[in-house]
N, C-alpha and C positions, 0 to 999 in steps of 0.2 A: 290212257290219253289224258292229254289237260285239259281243260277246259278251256273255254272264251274267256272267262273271268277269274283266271289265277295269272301269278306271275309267272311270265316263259323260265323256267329253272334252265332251260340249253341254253337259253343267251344270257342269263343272268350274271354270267362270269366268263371271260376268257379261257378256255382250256383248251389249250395244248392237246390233240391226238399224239400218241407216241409213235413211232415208227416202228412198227409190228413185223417181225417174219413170217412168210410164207407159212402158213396154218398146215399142221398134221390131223389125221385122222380126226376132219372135223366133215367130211363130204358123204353122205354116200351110207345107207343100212350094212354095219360090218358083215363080212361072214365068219365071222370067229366070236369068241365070246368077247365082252366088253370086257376090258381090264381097267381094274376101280383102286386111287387111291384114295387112302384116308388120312387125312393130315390133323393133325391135333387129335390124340391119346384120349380126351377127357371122353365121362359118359354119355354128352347130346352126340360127339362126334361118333364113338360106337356105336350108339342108336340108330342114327342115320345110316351110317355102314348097316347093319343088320336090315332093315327097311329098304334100301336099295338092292340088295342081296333076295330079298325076300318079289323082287318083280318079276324075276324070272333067273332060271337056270341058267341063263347064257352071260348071267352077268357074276364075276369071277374078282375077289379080291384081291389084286398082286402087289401095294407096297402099301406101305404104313411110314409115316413119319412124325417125328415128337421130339421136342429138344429134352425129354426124360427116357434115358431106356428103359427104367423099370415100370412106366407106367404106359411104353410099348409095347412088355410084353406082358404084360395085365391084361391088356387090351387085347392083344393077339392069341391068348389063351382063350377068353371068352368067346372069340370071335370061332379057333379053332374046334370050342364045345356047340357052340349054338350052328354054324354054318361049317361044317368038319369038309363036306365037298364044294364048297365054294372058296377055300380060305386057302390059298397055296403064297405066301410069303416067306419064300427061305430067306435065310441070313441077307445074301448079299440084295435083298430090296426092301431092307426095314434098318431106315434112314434117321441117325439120331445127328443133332446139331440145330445151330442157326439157317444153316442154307440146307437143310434136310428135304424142305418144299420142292428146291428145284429138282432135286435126284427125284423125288416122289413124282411128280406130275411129270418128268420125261420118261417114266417106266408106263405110264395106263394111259388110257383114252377119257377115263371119265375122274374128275376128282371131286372130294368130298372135304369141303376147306369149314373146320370149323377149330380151330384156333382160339385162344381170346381175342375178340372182335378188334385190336388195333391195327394189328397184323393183318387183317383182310383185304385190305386194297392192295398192298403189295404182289400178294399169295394170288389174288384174283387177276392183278398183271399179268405175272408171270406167266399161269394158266392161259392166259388169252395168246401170249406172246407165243408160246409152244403150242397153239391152236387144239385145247382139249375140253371138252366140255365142262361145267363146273357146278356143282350144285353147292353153295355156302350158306351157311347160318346166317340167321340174323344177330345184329344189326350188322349190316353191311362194312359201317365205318364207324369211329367216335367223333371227328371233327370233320369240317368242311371243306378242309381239302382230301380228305380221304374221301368225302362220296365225289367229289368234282373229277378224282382218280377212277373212281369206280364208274363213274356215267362216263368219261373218256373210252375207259376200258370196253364196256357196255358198248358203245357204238361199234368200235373195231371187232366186237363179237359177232355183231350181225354180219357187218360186211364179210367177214370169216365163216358164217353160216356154223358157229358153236353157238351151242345150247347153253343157257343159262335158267338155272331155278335157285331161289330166296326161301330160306325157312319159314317163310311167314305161311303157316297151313293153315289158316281159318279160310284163306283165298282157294281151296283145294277142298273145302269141306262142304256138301250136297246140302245142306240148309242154309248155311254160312251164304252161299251164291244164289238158292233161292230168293232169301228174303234182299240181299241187296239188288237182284234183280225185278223185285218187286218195287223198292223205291226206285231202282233208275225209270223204272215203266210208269210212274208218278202215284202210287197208291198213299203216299202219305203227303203228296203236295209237297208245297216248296221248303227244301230244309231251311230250320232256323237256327234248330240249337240240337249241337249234338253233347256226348256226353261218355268219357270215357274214363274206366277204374280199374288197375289191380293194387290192392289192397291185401296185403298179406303179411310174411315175414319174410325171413332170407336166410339161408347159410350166413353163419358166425365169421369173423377175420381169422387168418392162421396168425399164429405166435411167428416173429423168427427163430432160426434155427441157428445152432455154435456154429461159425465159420462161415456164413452163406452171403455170399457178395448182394452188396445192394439190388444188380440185376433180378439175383437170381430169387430175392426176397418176394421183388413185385412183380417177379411172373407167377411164383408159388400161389402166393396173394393176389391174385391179377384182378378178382372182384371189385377190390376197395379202392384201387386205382383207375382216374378219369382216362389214363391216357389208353390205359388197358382194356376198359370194360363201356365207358361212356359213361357209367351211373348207371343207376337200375331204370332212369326214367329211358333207356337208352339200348340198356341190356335187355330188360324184362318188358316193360309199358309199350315197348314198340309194338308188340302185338295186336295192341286196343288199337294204341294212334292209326295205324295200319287201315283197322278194319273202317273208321269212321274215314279218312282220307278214301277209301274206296266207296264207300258208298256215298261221300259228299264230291269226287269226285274233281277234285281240287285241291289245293296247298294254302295254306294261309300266307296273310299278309303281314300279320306282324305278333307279337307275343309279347305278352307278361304276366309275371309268375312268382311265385314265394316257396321258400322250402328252407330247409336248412337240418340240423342233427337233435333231436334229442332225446334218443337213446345209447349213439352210436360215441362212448367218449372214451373208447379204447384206444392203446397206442397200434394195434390189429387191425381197428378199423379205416386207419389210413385217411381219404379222403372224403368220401363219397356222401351223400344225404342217406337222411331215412325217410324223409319225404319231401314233395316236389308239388305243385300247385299250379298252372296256370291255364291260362285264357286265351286261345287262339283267334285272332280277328280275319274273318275273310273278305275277299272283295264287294261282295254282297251283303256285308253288315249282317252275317248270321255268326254265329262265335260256336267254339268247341270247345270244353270244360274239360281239362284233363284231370284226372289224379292218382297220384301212386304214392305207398308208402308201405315202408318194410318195419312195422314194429307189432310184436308180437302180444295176443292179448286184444286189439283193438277190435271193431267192426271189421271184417273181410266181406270186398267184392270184386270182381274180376267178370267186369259187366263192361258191355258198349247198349247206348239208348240214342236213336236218330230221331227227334224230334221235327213233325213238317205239318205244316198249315193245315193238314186233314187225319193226322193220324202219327203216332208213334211206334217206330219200329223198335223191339226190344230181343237183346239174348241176355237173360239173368245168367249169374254163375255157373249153374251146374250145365250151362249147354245143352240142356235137352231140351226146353222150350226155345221156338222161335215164335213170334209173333207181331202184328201190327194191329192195331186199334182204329177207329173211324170208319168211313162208309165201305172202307175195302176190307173188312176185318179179316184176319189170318191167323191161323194156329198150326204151327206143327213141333208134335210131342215126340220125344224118343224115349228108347227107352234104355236107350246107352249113348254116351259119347261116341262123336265120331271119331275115329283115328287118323285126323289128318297128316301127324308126323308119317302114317305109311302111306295115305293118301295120295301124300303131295310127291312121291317118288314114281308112280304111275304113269302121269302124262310126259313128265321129262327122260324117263326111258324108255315111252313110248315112241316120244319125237326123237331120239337118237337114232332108236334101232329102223323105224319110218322115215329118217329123214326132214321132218315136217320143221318151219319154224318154232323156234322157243325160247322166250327172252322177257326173263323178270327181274334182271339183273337192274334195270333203270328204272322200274320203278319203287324195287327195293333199295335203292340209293335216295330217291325223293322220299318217301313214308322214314326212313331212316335221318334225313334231315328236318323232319318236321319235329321229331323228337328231340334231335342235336339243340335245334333253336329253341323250344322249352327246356330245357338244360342251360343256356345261354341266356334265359331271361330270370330260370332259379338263381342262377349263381350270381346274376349281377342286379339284379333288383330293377334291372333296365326294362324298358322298352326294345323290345329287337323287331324290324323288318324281315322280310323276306329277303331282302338285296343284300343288306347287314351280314345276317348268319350266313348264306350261300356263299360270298364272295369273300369272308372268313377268312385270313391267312393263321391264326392261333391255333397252334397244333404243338402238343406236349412228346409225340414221336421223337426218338433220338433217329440222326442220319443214321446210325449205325446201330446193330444192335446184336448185344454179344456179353455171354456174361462179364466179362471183366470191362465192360464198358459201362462208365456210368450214364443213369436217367438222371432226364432234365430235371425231374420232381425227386430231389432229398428231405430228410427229416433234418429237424432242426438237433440240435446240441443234447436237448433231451429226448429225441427220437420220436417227435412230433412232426407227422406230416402237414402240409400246408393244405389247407380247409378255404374253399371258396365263403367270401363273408359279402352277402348281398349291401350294395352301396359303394362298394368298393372294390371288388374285383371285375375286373376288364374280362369278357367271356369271350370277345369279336373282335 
């Protein structure tokens, strides 16, 4: 829910509902098994697959789609060693191509969209239009009209009574929800300053390859690419951003931020930062500190800290500590990580096969825009609103998309991508 003191994100922009068909198998606890597709090949996508597969017996893999057959049937190998009686995909329902999605998501009831994140709003359409439940990675979208698409889409899911779940699993994970329901219930007083970090490395750029069309370079490469991946403040950070918007409970008001490359001076690495900086303002003049950066060798953390008027709530890196400080003091120790990526598959196939509502699709479009806008105030050295970034029309998406079609975003004469340079790039 939003608060009293954030900006409304449903009115903040005009959006168009699309006109939807009559929903399939979105009503009603099946009597047959769930039939589950997997859409994008890569390893979070199989993982997911495995994890959904892994809640119960009755739930059955029947299509697989990838715009690579060989890394379909990489995938469909593994799937057939680890889940050999769950995994029945003959030939004719393992869908390669552009438009592979639609085939995929009108063969199963439940689909599993994880793709590189630009493509998602589309995929998440689609799914909705064919009324099938969806469970998709994060981040939802890269640009602001892709979550405007997805909160569009989001609404028409309820009304359709489809399930929607966001990879965001810290929101799934038994400490992760204690302790933020410990600050909603005021153990640390009123937040002032919250505090959010992954700090790591990354996977390297891929080289081109002899013959490989522009398309097909930067979907190979889809990391390094804004339009593809959002940034890593976008791809990866959402995570943190995530968990501090839930426990504060609200959306910022406006951003700015610093970032820029300096490790990254390959022609491999395309676009993207190595690290990103800023400063979220909320309505109540309390701020959130974000940071992320991918260079290897530095300080690593991959910490969220909610600072408030009586006490501080903190999860250090390793996630086994949770705790808060001050008169309400709290500790709870593990002695393993949780596994929220299998976690978070539990109540959404609980609520399929129950019937029960279930819908994170919207607010994994908001948490997803809050990171867009810190991206938007890295790249332009600006000042961004809330109204600014939301109502965004800059979107580096091609209408169309097909290897022999070229992207918006070319290298130059010596094979140099264009590099956001703060002061001067337009982000909004």
């Amino acid at each position: 829910m939003l608060s009293s003191k954030q900006p409304n994100a449903g009115t903040a922009a005009a959006v168009a509902v699309p006109t939807l068909s009559v929903e399939r198998a979105a009503h009603g606890a099946p009597s047959y098994a769930l039939k589950l597709a997997q859409i994008g090949c890569g390893g979070r996508g199989t993982g997911a697959t495995v994890q959904a597969l892994n809640t119960s017996n009755s739930v059955h893999l029947a299509a697989l789609a990838d715009v690579d057959q060989s890394q379909l049937d990489k995938t469909l190998n593994i799937l057939k060693k680890q889940k050999p009686d769950q995994t029945s995909v003959p030939k004719e329902r393992q869908f390669v191509g552009f438009d592979a999605y639609k085939k995929a998501i009108e063969a199963a009831d439940v689909v599993i969209l994880a793709t590189p994140p630009g493509f998602r709003p589309m995929m998440f359409e689609e799914a909705v239009r064919q009324g099938k439940h969806v469970f998709m990675e994060k981040p939802v979208a890269v640009d602001a009209p892709g979550v405007r698409k997805i909160i569009a889409a989001a609404r028409e899911a309820k009304k359709k009574n489809i399930k929607t779940a966001v990879g965001m699993q810290r929101r799934h994970q038994p400490s992760y929800e204690e302790l933020i329901k410990r600050i909603h219930d005021g153990d640390i007083g009123d937040i002032h300053t919250m505090r959010a970090y992954w700090l790591g490395n990354s996977r390297d750029g891929k080289e081109r390859l002899p013959g490989e069309t522009e398309m097909e370079y930067q979907i190979r490469n889809w990391y390094y690419f804004t339009w593809l991946s959002g940034d890593h403040i976008v791809e990866q950070h959402i995570h943190n951003i995530d968990v501090v918007t839930w426990a504060k409970n609200a959306y910022p008001v406006a951003a700015i931020g610093q970032g820029g490359r300096q490790v990254r001076k390959a022609k491999r690495h395309c676009q993207i930062f190595d690290h990103h900086w800023v400063e979220f303002e909320y309505a109540d003049h309390s701020r959130m500190f974000s940071e992320c950066r991918q260079i290897r060798g530095c300080f690593p953390e991959v910490a969220e800290y909610v600072h408030g008027t009586k006490g501080v709530a903190s999860v250090p890196p390793s996630q086994k500590v949770f705790s808060i400080t001050g008169p309400k003091a709290w500790t709870k120790r593990l002695k393993k990580r949780e596994n929220g990526h299998q976690l978070e598959h539990y109540p959404f196939f609980n609520a399929i096969q129950e019937n029960k509502p279930y819908h994170e699709a919207e607010y994994g479009a908001l948490s997803t825009m809050v990171a867009i806008m810190g991206r938007m105030a890295t790249y332009s050295g600006k000042r961004v609103t809330w109204e600014q970034a939301f109502n965004s029309n800059l979107t580096q998406m091609p209408g169309h998309v097909d290897y022999d079609v070229m992207p918006k975003v070319l290298p130059d004469e010596d094979g140099w991508y264009p590099v956001a340079k703060p002061g001067d790039t337009v982000a909004w």
